[in-house]
N, C-alpha and C positions, 0 to 999 in steps of 0.2 A: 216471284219477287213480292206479290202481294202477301202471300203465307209469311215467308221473311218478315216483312215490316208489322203484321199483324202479333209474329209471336213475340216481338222484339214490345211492341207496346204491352202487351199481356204480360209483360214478366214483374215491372214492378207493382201491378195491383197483385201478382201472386208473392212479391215479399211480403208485402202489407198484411195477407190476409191472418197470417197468426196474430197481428198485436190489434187486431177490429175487436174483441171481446174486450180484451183488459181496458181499452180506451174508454168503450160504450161504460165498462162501471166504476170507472173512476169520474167520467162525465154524470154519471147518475148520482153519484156520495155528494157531489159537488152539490147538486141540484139539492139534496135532500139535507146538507145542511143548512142550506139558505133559507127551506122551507121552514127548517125546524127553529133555527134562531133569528131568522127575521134581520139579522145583523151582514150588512154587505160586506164591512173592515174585514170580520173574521172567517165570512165565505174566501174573500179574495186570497187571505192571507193561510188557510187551508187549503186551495187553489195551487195556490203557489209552491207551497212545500211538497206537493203532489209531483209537480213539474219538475220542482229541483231531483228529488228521488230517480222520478222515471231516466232523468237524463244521464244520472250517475250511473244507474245498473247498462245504458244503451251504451255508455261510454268503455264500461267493464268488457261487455259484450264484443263488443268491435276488437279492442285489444285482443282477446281471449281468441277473436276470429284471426287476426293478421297474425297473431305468433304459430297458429297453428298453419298459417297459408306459408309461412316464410318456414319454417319446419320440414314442410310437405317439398317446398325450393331448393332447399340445398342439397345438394348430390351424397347421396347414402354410398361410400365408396365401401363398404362391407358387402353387399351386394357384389360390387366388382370384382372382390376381394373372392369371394364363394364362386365368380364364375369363373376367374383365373387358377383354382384349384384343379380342374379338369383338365389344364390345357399340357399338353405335351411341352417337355422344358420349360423353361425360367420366365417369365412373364414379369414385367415391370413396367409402371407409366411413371414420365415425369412432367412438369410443368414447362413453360419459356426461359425459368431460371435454371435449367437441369436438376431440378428439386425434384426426392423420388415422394410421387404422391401416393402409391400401392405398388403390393410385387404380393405374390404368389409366394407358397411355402420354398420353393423350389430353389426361389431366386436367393432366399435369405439362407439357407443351406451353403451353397455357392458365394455368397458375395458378402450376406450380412445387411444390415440397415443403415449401416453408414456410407457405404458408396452407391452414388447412381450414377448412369451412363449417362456423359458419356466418361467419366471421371471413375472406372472401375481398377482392382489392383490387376493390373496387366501389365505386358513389357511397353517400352515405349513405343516401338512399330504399331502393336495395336492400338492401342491409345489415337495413335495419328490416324489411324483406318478407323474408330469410334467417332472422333471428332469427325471427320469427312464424312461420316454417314449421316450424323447426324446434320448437319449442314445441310446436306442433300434433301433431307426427310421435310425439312423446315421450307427449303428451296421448293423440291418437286416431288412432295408429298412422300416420297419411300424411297429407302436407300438400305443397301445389303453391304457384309463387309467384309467378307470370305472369313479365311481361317483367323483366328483371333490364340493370343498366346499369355501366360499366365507369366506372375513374375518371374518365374525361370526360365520362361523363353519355350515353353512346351505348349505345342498347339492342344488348344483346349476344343472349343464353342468357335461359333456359327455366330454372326446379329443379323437380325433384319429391325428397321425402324418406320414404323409408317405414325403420319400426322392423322389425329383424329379429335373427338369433340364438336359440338354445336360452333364453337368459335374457333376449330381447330387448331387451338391452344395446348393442346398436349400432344407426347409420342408415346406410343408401346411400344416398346422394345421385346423382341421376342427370342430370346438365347437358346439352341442346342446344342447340345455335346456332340462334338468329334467322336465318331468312333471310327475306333482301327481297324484295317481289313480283317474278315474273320476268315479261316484256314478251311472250317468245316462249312461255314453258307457255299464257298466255294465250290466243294466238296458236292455238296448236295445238289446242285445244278447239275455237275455233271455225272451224277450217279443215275439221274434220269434222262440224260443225253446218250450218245456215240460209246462214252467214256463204259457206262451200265451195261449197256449189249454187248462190247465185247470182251468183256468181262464174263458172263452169261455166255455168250459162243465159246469160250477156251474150258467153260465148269466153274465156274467160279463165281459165286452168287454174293452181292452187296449189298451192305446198307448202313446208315447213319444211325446212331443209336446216342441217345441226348443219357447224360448224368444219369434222369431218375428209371432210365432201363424203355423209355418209350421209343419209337421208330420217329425219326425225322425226317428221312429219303430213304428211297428204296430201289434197287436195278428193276426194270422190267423184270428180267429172269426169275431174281427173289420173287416180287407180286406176283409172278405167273406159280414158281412152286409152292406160294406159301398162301395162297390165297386162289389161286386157278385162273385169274383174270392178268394178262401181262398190265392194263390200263391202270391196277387200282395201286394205290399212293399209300396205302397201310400205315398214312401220320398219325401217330397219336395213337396205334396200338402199342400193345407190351410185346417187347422184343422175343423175351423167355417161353411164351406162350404158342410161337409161332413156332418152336422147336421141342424135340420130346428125347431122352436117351430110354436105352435100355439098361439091362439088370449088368453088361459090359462096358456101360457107361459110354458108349457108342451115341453120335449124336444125328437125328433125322429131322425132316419136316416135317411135323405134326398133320401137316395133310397128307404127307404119301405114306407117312407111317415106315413098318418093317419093307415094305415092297420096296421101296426107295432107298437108296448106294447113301453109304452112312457118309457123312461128312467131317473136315477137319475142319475144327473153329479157329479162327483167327482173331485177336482184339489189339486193334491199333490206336492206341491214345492220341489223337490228337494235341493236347497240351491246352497251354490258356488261350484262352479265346478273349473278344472284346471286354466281356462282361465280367472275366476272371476265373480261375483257374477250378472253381466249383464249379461252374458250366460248362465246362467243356467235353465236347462228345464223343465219342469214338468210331472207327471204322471196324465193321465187322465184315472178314471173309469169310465164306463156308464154301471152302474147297472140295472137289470131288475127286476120289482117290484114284482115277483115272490121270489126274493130270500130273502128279508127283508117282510115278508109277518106278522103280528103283528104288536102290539106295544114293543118300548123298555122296558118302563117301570122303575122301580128300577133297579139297579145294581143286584141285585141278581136275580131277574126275569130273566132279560136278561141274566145274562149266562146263566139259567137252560134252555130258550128256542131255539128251533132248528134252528130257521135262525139266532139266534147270536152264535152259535157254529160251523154252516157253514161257515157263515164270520168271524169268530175268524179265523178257519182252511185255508180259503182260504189266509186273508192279514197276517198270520202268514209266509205263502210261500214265501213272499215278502222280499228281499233282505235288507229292509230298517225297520228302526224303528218306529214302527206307533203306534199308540192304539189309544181306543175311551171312550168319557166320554159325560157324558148325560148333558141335558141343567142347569142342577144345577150345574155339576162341579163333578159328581161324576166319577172315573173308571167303566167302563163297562169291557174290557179287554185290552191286550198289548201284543205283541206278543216276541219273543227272543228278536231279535234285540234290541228294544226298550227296555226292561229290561235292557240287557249289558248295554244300552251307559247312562243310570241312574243311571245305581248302585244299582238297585233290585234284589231281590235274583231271581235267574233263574228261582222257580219252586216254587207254595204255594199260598200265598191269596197276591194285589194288596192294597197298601196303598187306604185310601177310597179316598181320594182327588188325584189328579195330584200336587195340592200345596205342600202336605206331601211333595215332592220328593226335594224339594229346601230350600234353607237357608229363615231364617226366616226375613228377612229384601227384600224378592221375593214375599213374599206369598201373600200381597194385590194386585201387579200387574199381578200375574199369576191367579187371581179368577176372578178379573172382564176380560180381556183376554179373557176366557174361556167363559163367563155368557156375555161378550160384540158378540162373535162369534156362541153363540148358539143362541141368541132370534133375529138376526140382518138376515141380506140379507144375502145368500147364497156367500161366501166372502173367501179368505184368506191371510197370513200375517205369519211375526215370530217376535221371540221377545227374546232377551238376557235372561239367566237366569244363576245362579247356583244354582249348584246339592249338595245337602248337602253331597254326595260321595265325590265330586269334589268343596268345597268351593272356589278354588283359580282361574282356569279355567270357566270362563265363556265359555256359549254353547248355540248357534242358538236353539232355540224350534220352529218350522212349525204348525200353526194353520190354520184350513179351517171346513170352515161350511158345514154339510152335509145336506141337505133335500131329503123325500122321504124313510127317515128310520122310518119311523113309528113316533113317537116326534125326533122336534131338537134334533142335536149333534153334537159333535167338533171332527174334527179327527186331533190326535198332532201325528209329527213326531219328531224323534231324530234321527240325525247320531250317531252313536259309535265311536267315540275320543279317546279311551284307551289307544290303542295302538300309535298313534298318539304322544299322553300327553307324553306316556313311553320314545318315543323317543325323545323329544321336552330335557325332563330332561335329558337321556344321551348326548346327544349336548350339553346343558349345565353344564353339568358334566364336560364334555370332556375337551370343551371349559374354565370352571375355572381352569382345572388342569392343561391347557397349560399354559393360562398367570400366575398360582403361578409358575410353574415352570421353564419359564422365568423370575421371577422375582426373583427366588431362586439363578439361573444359572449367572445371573446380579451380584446379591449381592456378590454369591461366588467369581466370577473374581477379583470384587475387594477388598474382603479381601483378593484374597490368595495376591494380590499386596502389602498388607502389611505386612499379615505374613514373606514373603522372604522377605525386609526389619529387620523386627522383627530378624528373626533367624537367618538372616545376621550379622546382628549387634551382638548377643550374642555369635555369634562361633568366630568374631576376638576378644569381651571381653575375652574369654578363654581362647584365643593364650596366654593374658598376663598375663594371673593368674594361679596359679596351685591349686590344692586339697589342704586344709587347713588354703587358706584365706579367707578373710573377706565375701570377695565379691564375692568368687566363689560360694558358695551354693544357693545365691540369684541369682547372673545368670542360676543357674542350673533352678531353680525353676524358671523363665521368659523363660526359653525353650524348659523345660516341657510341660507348659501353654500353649506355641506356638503351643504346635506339638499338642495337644488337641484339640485346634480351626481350626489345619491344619485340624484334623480327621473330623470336622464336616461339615467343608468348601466340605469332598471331597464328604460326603453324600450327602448334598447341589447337588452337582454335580449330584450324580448317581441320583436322586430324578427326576434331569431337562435331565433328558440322555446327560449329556454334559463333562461326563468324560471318560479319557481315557481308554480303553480295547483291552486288549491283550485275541483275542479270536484264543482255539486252538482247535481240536476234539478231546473231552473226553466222556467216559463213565459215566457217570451222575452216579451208583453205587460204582466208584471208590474213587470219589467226597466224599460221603457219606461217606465211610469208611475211610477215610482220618480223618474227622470232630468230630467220632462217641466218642471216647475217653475223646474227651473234650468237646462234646454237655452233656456226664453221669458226668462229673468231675460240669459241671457247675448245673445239674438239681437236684443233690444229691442223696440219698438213699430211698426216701420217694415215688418220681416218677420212674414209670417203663417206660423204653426207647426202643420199637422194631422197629427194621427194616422187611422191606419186599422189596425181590425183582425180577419182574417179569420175565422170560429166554427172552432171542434171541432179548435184548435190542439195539436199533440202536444205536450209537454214535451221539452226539448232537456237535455244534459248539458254543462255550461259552469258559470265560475268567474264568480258577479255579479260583483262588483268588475271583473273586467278585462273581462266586455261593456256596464257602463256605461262606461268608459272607449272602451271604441270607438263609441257612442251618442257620447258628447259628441265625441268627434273628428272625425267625420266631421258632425257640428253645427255644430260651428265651422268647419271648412273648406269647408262648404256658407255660411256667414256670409259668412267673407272672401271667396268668389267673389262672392257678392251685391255685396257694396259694392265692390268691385273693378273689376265688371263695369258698373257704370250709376250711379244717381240712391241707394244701398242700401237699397231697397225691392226687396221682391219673395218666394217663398212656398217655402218648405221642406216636404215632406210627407215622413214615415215610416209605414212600411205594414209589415205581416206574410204572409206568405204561407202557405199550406200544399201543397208541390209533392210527389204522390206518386211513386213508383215508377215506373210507366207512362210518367209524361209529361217525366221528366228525358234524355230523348235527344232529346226537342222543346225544349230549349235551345238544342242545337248546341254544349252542350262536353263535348268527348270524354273531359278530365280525369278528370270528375266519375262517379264507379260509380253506378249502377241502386240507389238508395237512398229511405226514405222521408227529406225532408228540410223546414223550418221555414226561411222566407226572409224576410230582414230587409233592405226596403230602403230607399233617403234617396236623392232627386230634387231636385233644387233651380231655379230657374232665375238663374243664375248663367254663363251664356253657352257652358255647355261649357268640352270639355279639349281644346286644340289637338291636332292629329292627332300631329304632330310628337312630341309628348312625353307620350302618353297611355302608353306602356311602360315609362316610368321613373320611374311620380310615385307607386308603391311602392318606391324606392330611397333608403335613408337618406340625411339632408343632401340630397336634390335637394326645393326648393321653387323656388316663382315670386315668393312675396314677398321685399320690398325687404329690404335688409341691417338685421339686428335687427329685423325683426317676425317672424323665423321661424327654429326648427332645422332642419327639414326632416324632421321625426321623428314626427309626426302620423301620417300614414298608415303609415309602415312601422309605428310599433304597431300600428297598426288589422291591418295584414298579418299581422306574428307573432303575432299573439292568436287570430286566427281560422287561423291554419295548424296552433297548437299544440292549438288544440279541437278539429284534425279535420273543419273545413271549407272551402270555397273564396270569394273572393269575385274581383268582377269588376268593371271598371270601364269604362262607354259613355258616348255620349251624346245625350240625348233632342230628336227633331227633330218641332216644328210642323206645322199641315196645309201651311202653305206652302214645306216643305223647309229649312226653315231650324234651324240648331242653338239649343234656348234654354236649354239647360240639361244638369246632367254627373247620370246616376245610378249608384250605389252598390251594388250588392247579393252579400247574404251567405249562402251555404247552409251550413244550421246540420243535422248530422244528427239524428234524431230519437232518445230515447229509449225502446224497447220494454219496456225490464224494469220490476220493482217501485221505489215511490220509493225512492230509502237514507233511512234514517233514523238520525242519530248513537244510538250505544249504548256505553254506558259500561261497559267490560271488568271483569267483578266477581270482587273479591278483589284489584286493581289497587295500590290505595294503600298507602305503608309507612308508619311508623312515624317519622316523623321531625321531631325537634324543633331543628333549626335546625345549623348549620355541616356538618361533612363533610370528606373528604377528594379531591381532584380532581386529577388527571393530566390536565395542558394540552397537548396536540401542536399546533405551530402551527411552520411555516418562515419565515412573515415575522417580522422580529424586533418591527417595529414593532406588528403586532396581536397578537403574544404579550404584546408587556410591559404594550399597554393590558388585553387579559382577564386576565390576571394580576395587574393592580392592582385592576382591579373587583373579581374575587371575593375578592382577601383582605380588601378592604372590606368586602364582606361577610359577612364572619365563616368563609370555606373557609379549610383547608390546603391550598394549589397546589404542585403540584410538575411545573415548567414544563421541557418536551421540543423540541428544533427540529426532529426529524422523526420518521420512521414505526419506526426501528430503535431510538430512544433510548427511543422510548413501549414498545415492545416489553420491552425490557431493562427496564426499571424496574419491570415487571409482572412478569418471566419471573426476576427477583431476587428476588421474597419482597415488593415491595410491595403494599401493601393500598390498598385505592383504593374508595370508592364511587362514582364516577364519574369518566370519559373525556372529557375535551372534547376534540375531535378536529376539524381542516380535511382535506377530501377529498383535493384534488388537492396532492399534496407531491412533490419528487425522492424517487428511490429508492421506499421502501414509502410509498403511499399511506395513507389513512386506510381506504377497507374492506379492503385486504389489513391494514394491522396488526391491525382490529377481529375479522378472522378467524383471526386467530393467538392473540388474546388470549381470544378466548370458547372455543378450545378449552381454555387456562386456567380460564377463569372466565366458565363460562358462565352465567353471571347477572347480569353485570356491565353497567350501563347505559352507550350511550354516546348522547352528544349533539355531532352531526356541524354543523360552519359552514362556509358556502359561499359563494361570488357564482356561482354559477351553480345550476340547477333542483334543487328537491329530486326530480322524477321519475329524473334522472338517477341520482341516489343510490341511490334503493328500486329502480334497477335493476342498478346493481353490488355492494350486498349485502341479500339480503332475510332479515330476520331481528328477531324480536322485540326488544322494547323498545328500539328505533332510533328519537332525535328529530333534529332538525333546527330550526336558523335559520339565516336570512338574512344574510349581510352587503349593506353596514353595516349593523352594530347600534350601539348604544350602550351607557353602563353601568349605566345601568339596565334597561334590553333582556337582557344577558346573565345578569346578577343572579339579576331574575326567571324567565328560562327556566331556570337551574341549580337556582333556587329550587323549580320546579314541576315538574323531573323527578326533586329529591329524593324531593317527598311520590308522586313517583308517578303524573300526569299522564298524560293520551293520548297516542303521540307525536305529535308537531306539530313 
């Protein structure tokens, strides 16, 4: 401690010590002019100019210090930039505003310099899985976000985001690429497994052989012939060196030489790999003439003889899709693999051609192929084809000449694609169902902008007319009309998830018995209507209103198959489930996450859903009913309601003991909810003071729902003072007006409604606004979240609007 305070006093006599000389002679000029003139005025006054000097240059001094101290302060992100170069994948920091403050070469490759995460061009699922992570990262320091998909809907990258910095004010976001399974990494495990040795025990020596001719895997057997050691891994030798022919072009192991049984080479392409179709590696056999010991022969010969049954059994072990056909072109065998990725029956007798297996507009270039690779130099190659399974999908076919099998022959491979294809179509499934239902959620916005209009204008026709004029009945009937195209607008909605829902925790059987009354009033006497439901049901979090509406929809659409389908008799049943955690990978959809989940499903027998169009009968406007019995809008509600609560549902159908299809079922996984119930509670100290009128700033761009909320509330008894967009509401506030309330539309040109509501509460921050929409209020509280924000619906009406202004005077929940 005492060292401490000591060095602590020693420091400023050691700033000092540079400027002790120039002092001492400036004190001494002083001294020596006084001597020399005798004069004190002109001493002082050369004194003084001495002083002014030294303080100017101490002033310079100091400056010249703090630019270089505040220089040395600010964070040198090039540095960052040089160490994010090294890092494997995409690397990017942003700030609190998601502003990118550096990225790596990698990232700008990939994304470019205009977007940062969590705002990158991806589909919208990712996007919502960005957002969440980043949330998370800000929340609880890092957050991950599985597979991530580009705007076509095709899994790209990987994110992880962790919070970092002195003020941990920033994230790094760290992006990898997805890669696809590779055929040969596979390969090369088990060449060094089970797979290599008994390979090796039947003669038959293996290995992985990369593009530029090097060794990637090796069987034991190979490393033991070609090197003497069965342990050694021979990666990264030259493949060509490990073998020698003779002046017969005969081919050995360069270690056993002439002593050693000549070998027959085999080269099996692989095809594209992850990385592309320049890297990909090949398998190489070196067969010993022991195990092909005959002729081929016919097709049927050969299978019945014993080394084509060994070789059947051995390349049937093979990961991949191979088979072999003689120099005419005929099948000799084909192992699983290669059936699957054809579309051959797994088990039985092999079409006689390879040609059989493709569309008939293939068949001349798949026989010469064949007959060009059997009679030629020992060779190989691939060549497009479709599979009469798979007429739309073309697929790589792998040709290669074998000799040394007793007569030519071609040995073809096939990858298996199936599952592949499967997914290709759900992406593009997926993919179509976004953009209809953005263009649903589009279209709805701006009809409801007409409708409120519409119903606008017909509730102040009414003010002036009463029951038993002319013109009252016909406005009844224009507003009727209206509220009919409101109902489809809001489908519209649920279909695009882009309406609003009030979700609370309910027992999903309560639900049901609510409905159950008028699901038997609407199916009649002919259909039988049961329920079933399972004990110790968890409570689910979902909006009543819009899962009785999918209760009745898929009620009535189990109806109309009934009478549809037969005599319209026949039995509907609704059931619950309780499917835990454990057992939701015993469904078989891979969709769905390891969750606890509450299953609602509706069976009918109603003949089933033709195969043909069981993918599309979630697609708005597609129905099977006759013209005018149907929108087509039933189940895509049913769809967007349960997409938008957060769960999946699924559509099969149910088959008899006698195989036969009697009926289509329904079913909906509902996640469950763990936490405490909500219970509404009333914000205290909420209410104000208010006896009626006010003053209200209307922002609205259409002109026509401006002028109707405009007339309502001064009906009302408000002073409006009506704006047509986000800048004119600004200025009328940012002017000196006084305003107790905002009525504001969200989506406007220019400045929207929460960017103006956040310009204006830094004004006045207390100032209520009440936001109208045709699209979700979730949407809303997620572009600005901020106290005493309400929200309605378009269309409204004028009494609709009234009363909401009415009840965010006195002070209301928002709603």
């Amino acid at each position: 401690m005492i060292g401490a305070i000591d060095a602590g006093e020693a420091e400023p006599t050691g700033r000092l010590q540079p400027f002790a000389l120039p002092v001492l002679a400036l004190v001494a000029s002083v001294l020596i002019v006084w001597l020399a003139s005798g004069e004190l005025v002109a001493t002082l006054a050369y004194a003084g100019g001495l002083v002014v000097l030294g303080a100017g240059g101490l002033a310079i001094a100091h400056r010249r210090s703090a630019a270089k101290s505040a220089e040395l302060a600010a964070p040198d992100w090039s540095v960052t930039v040089a160490a994010l170069e090294g890092a494997d994948g995409a690397v990017a920091i942003t700030d609190r505003a998601n502003r990118l403050v550096c990225a790596n070469a990698r990232y700008t490759d990939w994304f470019g310099t205009d977007a940062a995460p969590p705002a990158l061009p991806l589909d919208r699922a990712s996007l919502e899985l960005l957002g969440r992570t980043a949330r998370e990262a800000w929340r609880d320091g890092s957050g991950e976000t599985g597979a991530l998909a580009d705007a076509a809907g095709n899994p790209r990258w990987t994110a992880r985001a962790e919070r970092a910095g002195r003020g941990e004010d920033h994230l790094v976001w760290r992006i990898a690429a997805l890669a696809p399974a590779d055929a040969g990494a596979e390969l090369a495990s088990a060449l060094t497994g089970p797979l290599g040795a008994l390979l090796s025990r039947a003669g038959i020596e293996a290995a992985l052989v990369g593009p530029d001719g090097t060794i990637r895997s090796a069987a034991p057997g190979f490393a033991d012939r070609a090197a003497g050691d069965p342990a050694a891994t021979l990666a990264g030798q030259d493949f060509v060196t490990q073998l020698r022919t003779d002046e017969r072009e005969r081919i050995f192991f360069a270690r056993e030489g002439r002593r050693g049984a000549p070998q027959v080479l085999v080269h099996v392409p692989l095809g594209e790999t992850a990385t592309g179709a320049d890297e990909a590696p090949s398998l190489m056999l070196l067969i010993d003439p022991s195990v092909a010991v005959g002729a081929w022969g016919d097709g049927a010969a050969a299978a019945g003889s014993g080394a084509t049954a060994q070789l059947e059994s051995l390349l049937g072990a093979l990961p991949l899709g191979l088979a072999m056909a003689d120099r005419d072109g005929r099948f000799l065998f084909a192992n699983p693999p290669f059936r699957r990725a054809a579309g051959l029956p797994e088990e039985g007798r092999l079409p006689s051609y390879p040609s059989d297996m493709v569309v008939a507009e293939d068949k001349g270039a798949m026989v010469d192929a064949v007959r060009r690779y059997a009679r030629g130099v020992a060779s190989s190659g691939d060549m497009a084809i479709r599979l009469r399974a798979q007429p739309d999908e073309p697929v790589s076919l792998g040709l290669a000449g074998v000799r040394g099998l007793g007569e030519a022959a071609v040995l073809l491979s096939l990858v298996d694609t199936s599952e592949e294809t499967r997914l290709k179509r759900q992406v593009a499934q997926a993919t179509k169902m976004q953009a209809v239902g953005q263009l649903a959620g589009g279209v709805a916005h701006d009809f409801n902008n007409v409708l409120t209009a519409i119903i606008g204008y017909c509730d102040l026709m009414l003010l002036r007319h009463t029951p038993g004029d002319s013109d009252y009945d016909d406005i009844q009937q224009i507003l009727a009309n209206s509220n009919r195209a409101a109902a489809l607008t809001r489908q519209l909605l649920a279909f695009s998830r882009q309406q609003t829902l009030r979700p609370q925790v309910v027992q999903v059987p309560d639900i049901v018995s609510e409905t159950t009354i008028l699901i038997k009033r609407l199916l009649g006497e002919k259909i039988t209507f049961r329920t079933h439901h399972d004990r110790d049901l968890v409570p689910v979090r979902a909006d009543p209103q819009q899962l009785e509406q999918v209760i009745m929809n898929l009620a009535v659409n189990a109806r109309d198959a009934i009478q549809a389908h037969g005599s319209g008799s026949g039995r509907i049943a609704l059931a619950t489930r309780r499917i835990p955690a454990a057992d939701v990978h015993r469904l078989g959809a891979a969709i769905m996450p390891e969750a606890d989940y509450t299953a609602l499903i509706v069976q009918d027998t109603g003949g089933g859903i033709p195969p043909e169009i069981i993918g599309k009968i979630f697609e708005p406007f597609f129905t099977t009913k006759e013209l005018g019995k149907g929108t087509g809008l039933g189940l895509s509600t049913v769809y967007g309601i349960v997409k938008q609560s957060g769960g999946y549902i699924f559509a099969d159908n149910v088959t008899g003991a006698d195989g036969r299809v009697e009926g289509a079922r329904f079913t909906i996984y509902l996640p469950v909810h763990h936490g405490a119930v909500e219970r509404p509670v009333a914000a205290p100290g909420n209410e104000r003071r208010w006896s009626g009128g006010g003053r209200v700033l209307l922002v609205e761009d259409e002109d026509m729902v401006r002028a109707v909320a405009e007339r309502a509330l001064a009906r009302a008894g408000f002073a409006v003072t009506a704006c047509a967009d986000g800048e004119q509401g600004l200025a009328a506030v940012a002017n000196g007006g006084e305003f107790d309330l905002v009525v504001s539309d969200v989506v406007m040109p220019g400045m929207d409604g929460p960017a103006m509501a956040r310009a204006i509460r830094r004004l006045h921050p207390d100032l209520p606004f009440l936001f109208m929409s045709g699209y979700a209020e979730d949407q809303l509280r997620q572009s600005i979240d901020a106290a005493d924000v309400h929200f309605i619906a378009k269309p409204f009406s004028v009494q609709q609007i009234s009363e909401k202004v009415a009840s965010v005077m006195r002070g209301g929940n928002p709603g």
